[in-house]
Backbone bond lengths (Angstrom), bond angles and torsions (degrees), N, CA, C in turn:
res aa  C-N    CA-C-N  psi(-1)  N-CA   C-N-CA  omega(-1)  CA-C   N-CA-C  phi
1 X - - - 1.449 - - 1.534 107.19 -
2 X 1.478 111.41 122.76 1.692 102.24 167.94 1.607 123.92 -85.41
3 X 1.230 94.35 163.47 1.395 98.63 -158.54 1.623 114.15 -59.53
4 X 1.463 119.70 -36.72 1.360 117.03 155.33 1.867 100.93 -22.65
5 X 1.028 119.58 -107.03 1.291 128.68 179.50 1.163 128.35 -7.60
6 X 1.282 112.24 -52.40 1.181 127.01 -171.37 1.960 120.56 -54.08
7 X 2.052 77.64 -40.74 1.673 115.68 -168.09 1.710 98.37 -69.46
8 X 1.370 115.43 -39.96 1.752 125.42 -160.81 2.096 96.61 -90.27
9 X 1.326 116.54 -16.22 1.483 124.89 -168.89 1.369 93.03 -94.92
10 X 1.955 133.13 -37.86 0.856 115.85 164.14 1.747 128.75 -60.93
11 X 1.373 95.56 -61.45 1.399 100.61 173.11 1.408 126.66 -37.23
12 X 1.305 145.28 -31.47 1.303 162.36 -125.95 1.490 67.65 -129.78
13 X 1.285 155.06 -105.88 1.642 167.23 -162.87 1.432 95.45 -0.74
14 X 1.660 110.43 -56.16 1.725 128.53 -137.30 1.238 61.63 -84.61
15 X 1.458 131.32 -84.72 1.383 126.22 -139.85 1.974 119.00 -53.37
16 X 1.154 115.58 -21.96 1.523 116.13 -164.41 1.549 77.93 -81.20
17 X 1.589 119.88 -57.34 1.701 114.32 -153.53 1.801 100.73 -41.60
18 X 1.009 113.38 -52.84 1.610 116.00 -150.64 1.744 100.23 -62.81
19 X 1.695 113.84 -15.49 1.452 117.63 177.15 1.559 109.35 -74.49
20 X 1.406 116.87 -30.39 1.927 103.82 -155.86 1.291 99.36 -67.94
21 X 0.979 83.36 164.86 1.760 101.33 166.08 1.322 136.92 -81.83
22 X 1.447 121.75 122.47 1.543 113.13 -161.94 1.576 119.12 -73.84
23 X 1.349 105.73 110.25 1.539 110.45 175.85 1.706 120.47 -10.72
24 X 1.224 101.89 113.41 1.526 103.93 164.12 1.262 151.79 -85.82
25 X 1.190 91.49 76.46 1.992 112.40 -168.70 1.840 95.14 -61.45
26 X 1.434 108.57 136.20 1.112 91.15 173.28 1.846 85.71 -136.24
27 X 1.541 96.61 -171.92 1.414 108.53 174.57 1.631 116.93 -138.26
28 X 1.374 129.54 136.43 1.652 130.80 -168.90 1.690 88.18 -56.98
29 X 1.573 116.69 157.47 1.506 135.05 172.93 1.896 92.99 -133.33
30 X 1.440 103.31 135.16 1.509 78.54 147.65 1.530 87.82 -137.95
31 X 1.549 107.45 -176.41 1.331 112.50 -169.08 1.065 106.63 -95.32
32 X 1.228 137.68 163.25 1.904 157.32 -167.10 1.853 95.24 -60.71
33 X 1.253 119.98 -34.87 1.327 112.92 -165.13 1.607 107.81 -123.82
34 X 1.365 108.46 13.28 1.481 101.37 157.52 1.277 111.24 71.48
35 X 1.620 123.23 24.59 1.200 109.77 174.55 1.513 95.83 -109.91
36 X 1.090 152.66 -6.86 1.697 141.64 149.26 1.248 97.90 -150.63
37 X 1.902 87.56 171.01 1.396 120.05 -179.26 1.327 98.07 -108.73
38 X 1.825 115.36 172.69 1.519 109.86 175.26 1.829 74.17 -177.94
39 X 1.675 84.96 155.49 1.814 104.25 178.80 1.316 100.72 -81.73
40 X 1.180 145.35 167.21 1.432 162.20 171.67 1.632 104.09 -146.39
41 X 1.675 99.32 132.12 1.686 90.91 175.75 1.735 105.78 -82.49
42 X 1.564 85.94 155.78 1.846 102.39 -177.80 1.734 113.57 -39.17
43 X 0.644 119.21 108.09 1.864 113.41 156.38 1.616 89.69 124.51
44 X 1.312 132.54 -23.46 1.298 130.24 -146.77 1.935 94.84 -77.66
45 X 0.977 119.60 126.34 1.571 124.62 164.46 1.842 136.10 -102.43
46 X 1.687 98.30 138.51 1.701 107.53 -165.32 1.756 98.19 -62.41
47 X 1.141 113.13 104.85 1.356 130.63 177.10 1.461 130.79 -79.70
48 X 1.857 106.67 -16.12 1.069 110.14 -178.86 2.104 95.45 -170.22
49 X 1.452 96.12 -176.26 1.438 94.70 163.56 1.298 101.55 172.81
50 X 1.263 121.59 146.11 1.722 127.55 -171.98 1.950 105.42 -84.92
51 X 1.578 68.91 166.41 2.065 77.32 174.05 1.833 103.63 -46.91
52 X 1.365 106.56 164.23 1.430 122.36 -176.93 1.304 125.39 14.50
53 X 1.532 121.30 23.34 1.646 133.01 146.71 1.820 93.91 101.09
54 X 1.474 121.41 28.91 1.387 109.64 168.97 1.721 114.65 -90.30
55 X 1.188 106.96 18.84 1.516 101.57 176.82 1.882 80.96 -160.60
56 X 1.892 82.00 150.10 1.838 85.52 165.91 1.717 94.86 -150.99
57 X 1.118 145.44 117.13 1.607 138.73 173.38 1.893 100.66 -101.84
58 X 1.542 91.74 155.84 1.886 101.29 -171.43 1.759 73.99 -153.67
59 X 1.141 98.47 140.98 2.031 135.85 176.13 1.365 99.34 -107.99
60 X 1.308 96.24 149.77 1.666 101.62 164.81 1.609 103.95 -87.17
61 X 1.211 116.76 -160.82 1.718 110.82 -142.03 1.731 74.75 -122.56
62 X 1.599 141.24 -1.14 1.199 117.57 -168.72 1.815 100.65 -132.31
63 X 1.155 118.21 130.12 1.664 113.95 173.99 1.239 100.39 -97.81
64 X 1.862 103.89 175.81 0.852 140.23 170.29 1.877 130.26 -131.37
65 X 1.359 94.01 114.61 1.990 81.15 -140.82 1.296 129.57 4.58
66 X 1.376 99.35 76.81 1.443 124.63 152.27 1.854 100.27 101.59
67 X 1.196 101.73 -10.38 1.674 101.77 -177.59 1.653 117.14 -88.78
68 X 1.160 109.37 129.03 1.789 112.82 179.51 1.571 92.58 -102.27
69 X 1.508 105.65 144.31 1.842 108.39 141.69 0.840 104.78 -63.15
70 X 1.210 130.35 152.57 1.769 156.16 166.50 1.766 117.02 -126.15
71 X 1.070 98.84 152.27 1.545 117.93 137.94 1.555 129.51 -158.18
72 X 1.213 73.82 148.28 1.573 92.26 -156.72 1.625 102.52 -107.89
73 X 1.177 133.40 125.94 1.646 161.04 150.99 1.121 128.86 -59.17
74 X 1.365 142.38 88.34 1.730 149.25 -145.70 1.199 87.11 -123.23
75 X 1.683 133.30 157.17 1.150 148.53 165.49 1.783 116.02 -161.27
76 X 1.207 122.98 139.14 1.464 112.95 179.37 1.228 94.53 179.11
77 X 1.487 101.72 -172.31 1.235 129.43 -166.36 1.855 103.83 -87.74
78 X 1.405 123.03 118.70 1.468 110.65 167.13 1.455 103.99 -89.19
79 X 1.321 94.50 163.08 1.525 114.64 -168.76 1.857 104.05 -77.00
80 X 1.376 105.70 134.41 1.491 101.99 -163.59 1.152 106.22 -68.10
81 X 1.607 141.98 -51.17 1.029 141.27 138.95 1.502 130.54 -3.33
82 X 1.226 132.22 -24.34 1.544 125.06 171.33 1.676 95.06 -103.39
83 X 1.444 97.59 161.88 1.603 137.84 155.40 1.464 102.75 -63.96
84 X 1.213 114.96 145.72 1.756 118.09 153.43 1.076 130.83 -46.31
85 X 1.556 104.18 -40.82 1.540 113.72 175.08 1.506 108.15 -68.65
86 X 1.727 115.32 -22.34 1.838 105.43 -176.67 1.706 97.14 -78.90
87 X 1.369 115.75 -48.12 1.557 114.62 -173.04 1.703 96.39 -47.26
88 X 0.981 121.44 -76.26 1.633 128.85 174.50 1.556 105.84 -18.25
89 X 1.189 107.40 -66.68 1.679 108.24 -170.98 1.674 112.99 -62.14
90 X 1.466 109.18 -26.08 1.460 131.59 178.85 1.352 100.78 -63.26
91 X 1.154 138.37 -30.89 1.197 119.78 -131.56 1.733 90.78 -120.07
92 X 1.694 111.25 -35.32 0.980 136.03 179.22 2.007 119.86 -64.24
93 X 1.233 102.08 -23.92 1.272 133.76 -169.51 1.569 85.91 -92.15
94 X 1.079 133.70 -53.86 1.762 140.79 -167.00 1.534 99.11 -70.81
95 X 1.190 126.89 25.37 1.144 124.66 -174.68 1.899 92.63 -110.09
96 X 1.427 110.10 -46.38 1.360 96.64 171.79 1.179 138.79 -62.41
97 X 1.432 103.50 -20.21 1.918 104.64 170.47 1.624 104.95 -81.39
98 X 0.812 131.89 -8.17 1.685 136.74 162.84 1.612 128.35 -52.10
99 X 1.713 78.36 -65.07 1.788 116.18 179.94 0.980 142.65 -138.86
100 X 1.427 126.90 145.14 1.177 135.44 -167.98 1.725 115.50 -95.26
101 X 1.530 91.21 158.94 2.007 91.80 175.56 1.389 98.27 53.95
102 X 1.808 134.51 56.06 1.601 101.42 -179.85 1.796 84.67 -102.03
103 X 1.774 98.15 155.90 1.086 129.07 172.76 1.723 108.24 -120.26
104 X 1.206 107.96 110.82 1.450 123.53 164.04 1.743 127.49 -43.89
105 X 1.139 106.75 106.21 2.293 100.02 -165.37 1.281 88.41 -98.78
106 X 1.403 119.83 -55.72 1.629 113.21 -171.18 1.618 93.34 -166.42
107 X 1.725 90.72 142.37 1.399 119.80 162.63 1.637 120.76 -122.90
108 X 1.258 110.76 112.05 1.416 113.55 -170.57 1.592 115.03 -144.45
109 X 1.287 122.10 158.70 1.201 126.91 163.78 1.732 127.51 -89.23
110 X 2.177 91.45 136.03 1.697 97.51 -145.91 1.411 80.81 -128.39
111 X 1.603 101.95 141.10 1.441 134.65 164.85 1.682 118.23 -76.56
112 X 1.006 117.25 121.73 1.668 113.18 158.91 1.745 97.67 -138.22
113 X 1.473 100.26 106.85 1.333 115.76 171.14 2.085 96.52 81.34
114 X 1.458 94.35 -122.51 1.240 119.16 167.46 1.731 125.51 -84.42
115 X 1.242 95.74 -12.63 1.808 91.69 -166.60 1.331 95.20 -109.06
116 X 1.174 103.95 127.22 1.806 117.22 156.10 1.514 114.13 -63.57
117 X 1.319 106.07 172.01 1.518 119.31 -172.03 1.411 91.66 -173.13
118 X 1.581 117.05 -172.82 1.209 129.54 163.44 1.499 99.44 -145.40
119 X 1.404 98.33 145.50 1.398 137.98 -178.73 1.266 115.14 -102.02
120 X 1.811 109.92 123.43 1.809 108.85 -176.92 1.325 94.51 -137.39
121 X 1.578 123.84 125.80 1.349 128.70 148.83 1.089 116.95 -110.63
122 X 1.438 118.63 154.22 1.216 153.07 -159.78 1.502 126.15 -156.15
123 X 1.420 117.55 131.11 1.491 151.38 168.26 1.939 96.72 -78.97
124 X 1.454 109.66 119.78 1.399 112.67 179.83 1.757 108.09 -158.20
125 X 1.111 119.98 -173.85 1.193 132.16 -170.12 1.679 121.34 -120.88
126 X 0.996 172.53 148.23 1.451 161.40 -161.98 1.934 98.39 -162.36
127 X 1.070 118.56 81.20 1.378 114.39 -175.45 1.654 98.19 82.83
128 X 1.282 118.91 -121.45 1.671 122.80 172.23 1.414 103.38 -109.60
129 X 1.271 118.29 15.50 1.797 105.01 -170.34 1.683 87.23 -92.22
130 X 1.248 99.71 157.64 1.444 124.53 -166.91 1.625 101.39 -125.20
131 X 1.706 97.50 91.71 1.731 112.13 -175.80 0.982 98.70 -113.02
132 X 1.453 103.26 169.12 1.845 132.65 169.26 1.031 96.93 -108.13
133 X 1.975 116.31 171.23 1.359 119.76 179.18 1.198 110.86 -173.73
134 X 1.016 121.16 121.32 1.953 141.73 -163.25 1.553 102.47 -97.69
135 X 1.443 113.37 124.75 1.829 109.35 -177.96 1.608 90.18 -131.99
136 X 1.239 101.80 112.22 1.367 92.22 158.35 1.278 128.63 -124.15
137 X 1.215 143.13 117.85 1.656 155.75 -157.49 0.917 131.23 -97.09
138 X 1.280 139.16 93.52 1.872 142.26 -166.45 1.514 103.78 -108.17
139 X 1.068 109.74 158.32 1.520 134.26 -179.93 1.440 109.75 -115.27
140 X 1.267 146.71 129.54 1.575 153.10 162.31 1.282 116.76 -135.73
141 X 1.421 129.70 60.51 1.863 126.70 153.87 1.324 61.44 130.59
142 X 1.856 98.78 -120.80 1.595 115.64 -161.27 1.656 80.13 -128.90
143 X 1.498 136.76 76.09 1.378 155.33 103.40 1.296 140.83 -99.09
144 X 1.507 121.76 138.05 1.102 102.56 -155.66 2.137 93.74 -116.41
145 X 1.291 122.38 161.14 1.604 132.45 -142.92 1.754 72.96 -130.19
146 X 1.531 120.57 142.99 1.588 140.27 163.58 1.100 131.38 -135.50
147 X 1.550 137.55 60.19 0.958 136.22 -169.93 1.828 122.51 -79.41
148 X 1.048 118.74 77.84 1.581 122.11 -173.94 1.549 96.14 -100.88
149 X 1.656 107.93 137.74 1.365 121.07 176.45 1.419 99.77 -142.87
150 X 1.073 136.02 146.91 1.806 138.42 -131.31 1.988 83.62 -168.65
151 X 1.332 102.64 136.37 1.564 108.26 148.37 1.959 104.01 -165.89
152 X 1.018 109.52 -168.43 1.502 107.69 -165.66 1.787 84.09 -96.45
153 X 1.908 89.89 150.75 1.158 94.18 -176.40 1.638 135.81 -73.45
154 X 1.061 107.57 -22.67 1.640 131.34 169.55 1.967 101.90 -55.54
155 X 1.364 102.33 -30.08 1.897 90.18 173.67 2.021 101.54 -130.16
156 X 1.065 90.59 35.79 1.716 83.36 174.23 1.329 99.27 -88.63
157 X 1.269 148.43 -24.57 1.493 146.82 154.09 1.551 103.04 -14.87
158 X 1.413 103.86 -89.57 1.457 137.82 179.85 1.584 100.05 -20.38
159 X 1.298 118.35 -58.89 1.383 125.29 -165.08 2.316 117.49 -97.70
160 X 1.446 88.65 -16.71 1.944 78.47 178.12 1.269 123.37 -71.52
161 X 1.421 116.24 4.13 1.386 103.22 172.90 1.365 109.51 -91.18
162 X 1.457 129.05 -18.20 1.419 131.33 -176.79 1.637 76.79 -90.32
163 X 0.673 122.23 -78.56 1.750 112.02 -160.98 1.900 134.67 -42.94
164 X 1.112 101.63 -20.97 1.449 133.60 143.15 1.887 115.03 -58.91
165 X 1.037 110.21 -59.24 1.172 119.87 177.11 1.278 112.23 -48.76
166 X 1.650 119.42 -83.77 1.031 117.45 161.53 1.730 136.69 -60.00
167 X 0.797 116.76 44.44 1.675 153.68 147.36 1.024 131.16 -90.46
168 X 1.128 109.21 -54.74 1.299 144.45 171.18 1.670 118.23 -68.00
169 X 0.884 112.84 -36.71 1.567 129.57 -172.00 1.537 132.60 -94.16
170 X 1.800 95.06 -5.08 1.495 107.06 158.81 0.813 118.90 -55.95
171 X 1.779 124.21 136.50 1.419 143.46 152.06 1.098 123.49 -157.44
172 X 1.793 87.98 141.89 1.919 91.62 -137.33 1.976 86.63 -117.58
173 X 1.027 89.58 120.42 2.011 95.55 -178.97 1.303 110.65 -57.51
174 X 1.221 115.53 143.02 1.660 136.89 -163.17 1.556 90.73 -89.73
């Protein structure tokens, strides 16, 4: 191999490494009242949590002037009156009082275990920061499951495989 080559085989090396995605170590969460479990990535910390455990948010351990990835954990009562598919569409719609400029990447239907949900990402705005944002929506009796995890878009790479994961990794005790 000449050294030209050699020089352009390195370079091309440096450049792919800095793309993969950083392994997603995660760790089991369950909630204070035992109504589910869910994965949390390693290091990430419970940062907050609403009255009587219907919301719980955990940050990753590194910012970005001043911005953490998150996810955030919603739980409540759906309205007896809607379909799953209206809570779903409800919930999906609550994305515009959030954010601005959102652009739709994919809407699809997501497995954790046995229970379906649907899955919505989105390209959006938060002030001028330019984020991504993972919604994922479960149904259980007449409760409704919220898994949203948010980070800036320049490192949402870094982080969708833990964030996928834990999406994925709800389970909510019978």
């Amino acid at each position: 191999m000449n050294r030209i080559t050699a020089i352009l085989l390195l370079f091309c090396l440096a450049l792919t490494a800095g793309c993969r995605q950083e392994k997603a170590r995660i760790r089991n969460w369950q909630d204070p009242d035992g109504r589910f479990q869910i994965n949390i990535p390693e290091g990430w910390c419970e940062t907050a949590h609403g009255p009587r455990g219907f919301y719980f948010r955990f940050q990753a351990p590194d910012a970005d002037n001043g911005l953490y990835a998150a996810i955030k954990i919603e739980t409540g009562e759906a309205p007896e009156h809607f379909t799953d598919r209206e809570v779903i569409r409800a919930f999906e719609a609550s994305l515009g009082a959030e954010y601005s400029n959102i652009e739709v990447i994919e809407q699809r239907e997501i497995k954790s275990g046995e229970r379906k949900g649907r899955l919505l990402s989105v390209r959006c705005l938060i002030g001028k920061a330019r984020m991504r944002v993972m919604r994922a929506v479960f149904i259980h009796d007449v409760e409704y499951y919220v898994v949203t995890c948010t980070g800036l878009e320049k490192h949402f790479a870094r982080h969708s495989a833990a964030f996928l994961k834990t999406c994925k990794s709800l389970h909510i005790e019978t």
